[in-house]
C-alpha positions as CSV (number, residue, x, y, z in Angstrom):
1,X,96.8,55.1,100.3
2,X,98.2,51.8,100.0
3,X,101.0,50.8,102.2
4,X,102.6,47.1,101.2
5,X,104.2,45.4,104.1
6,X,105.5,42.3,102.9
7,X,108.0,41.3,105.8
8,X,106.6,42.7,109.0
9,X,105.7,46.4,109.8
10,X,107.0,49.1,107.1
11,X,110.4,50.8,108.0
12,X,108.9,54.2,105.9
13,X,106.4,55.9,108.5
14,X,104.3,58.7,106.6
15,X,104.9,61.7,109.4
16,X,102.8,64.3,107.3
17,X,102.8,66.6,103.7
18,X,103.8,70.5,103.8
19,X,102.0,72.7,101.3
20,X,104.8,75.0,100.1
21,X,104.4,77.8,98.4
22,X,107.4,80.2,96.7
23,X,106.7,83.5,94.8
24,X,108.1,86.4,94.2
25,X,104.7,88.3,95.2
26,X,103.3,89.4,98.6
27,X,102.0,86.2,99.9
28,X,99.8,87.6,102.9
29,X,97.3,87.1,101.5
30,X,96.9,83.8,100.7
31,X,98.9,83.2,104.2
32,X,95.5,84.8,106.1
33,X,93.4,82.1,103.9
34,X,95.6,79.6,104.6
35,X,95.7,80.5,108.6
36,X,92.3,80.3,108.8
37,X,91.7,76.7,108.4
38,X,95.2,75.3,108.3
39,X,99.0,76.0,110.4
40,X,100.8,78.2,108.9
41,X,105.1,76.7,110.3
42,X,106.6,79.4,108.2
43,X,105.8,82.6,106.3
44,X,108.7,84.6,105.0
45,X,108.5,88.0,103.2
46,X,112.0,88.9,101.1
47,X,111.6,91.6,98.3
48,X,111.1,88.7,95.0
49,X,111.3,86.2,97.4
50,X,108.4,85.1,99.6
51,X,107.6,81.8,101.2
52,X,104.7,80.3,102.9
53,X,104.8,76.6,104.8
54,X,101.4,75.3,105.9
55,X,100.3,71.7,107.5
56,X,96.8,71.0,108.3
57,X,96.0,70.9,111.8
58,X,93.6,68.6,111.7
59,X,92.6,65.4,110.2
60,X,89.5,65.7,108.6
61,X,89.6,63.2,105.8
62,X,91.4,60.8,108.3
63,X,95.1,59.9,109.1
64,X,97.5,59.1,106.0
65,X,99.3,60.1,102.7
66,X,96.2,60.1,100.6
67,X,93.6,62.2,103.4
68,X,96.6,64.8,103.5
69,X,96.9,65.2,99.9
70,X,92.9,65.2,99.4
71,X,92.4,68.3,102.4
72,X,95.2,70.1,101.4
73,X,93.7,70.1,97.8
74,X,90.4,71.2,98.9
75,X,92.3,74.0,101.1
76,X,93.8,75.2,97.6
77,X,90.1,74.9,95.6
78,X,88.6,76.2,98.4
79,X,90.8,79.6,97.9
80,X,88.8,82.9,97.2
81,X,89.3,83.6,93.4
82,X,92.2,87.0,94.6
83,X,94.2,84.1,96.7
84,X,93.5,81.2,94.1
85,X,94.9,83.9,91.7
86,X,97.9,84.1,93.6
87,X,98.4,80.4,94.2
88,X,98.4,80.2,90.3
89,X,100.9,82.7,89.7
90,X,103.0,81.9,92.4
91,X,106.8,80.7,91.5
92,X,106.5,77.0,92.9
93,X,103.8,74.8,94.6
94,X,104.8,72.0,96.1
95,X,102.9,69.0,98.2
96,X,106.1,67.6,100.1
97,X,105.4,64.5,101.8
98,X,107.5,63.8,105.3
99,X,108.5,59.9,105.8
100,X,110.5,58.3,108.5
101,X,113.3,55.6,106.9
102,X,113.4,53.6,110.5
103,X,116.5,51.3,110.7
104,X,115.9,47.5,110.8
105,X,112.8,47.3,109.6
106,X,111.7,46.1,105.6
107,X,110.4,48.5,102.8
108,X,107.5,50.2,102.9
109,X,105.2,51.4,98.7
110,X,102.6,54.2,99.6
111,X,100.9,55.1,96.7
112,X,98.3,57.9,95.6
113,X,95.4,57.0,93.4
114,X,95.1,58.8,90.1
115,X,91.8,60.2,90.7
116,X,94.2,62.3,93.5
117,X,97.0,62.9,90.6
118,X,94.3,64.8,89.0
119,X,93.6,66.7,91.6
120,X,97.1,67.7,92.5
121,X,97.4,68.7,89.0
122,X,94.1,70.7,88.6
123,X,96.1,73.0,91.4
124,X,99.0,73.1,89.4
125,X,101.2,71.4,92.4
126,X,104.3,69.5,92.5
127,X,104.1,66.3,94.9
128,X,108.0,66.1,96.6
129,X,109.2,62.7,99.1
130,X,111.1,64.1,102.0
131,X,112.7,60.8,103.6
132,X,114.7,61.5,106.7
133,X,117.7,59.6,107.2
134,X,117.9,57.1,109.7
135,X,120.8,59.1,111.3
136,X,118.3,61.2,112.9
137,X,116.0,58.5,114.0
138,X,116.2,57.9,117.9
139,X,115.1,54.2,118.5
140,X,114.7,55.0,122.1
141,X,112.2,57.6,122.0
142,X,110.8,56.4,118.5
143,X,111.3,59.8,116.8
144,X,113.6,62.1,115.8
145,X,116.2,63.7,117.3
């Protein structure tokens, strides 16, 4: 990952990427895979309307937007072919990546390689930006609210 910082320390802070995963089939499945080597924040079960939220709990690759993407592409190429099966049929799959827009401080780039494009796109995933406002950012405690 590259982060530019041309007038002091970046104002957008990379917090962390969710893997999201929206289907209209029973995602337990996949949700046991997933739990066994990842967090699973969220797994809903609607008739024709299921979602699953997972985070890595770890760091293996090392910190950053570019080690997140990278595990939580091996997590997906790692699945057994019945869950990889229905990864690939699921709905949507996104790779939403969490920033911080801190007041006061200049712009921040982050940027994934293309090598990691690929790979995103070998597992037929989406890559979202979630930037939270700087409404919700609490100087005092350095986090949000």
């Amino acid at each position: 990952m590259t982060t530019l910082e041309p007038h002091g320390p970046a104002r957008g802070h990379f917090l962390n990427v969710d893997l999201e995963v929206h289907s209209g089939e029973d995602l337990s499945p996949l949700a046991a895979e997933f739990e066994a080597r990842a967090c699973v924040l969220h797994f809903e079960q609607r008739p024709g309307a299921n979602s699953l939220v997972v985070e890595r709990e770890d760091e293996p690759s090392g910190p950053g937007l570019e080690a997140t993407l990278s595990d939580l592409c091996d997590l997906v190429e790692s699945l057994s072919p019945p869950a990889r099966g229905l990864w690939d049929r699921a709905d949507l799959r996104v790779l939403d990546a969490g920033f911080d827009a801190a007041p006061g401080r200049p712009l921040a780039q982050f940027s994934v390689p293309p090598s990691l494009l690929r790979r995103v796109v070998a597992v037929n995933a989406r890559i979202a930006v979630t930037v939270y406002p700087e409404d919700e950012w609490d100087a005092s405690l350095g986090a949000h609210s």
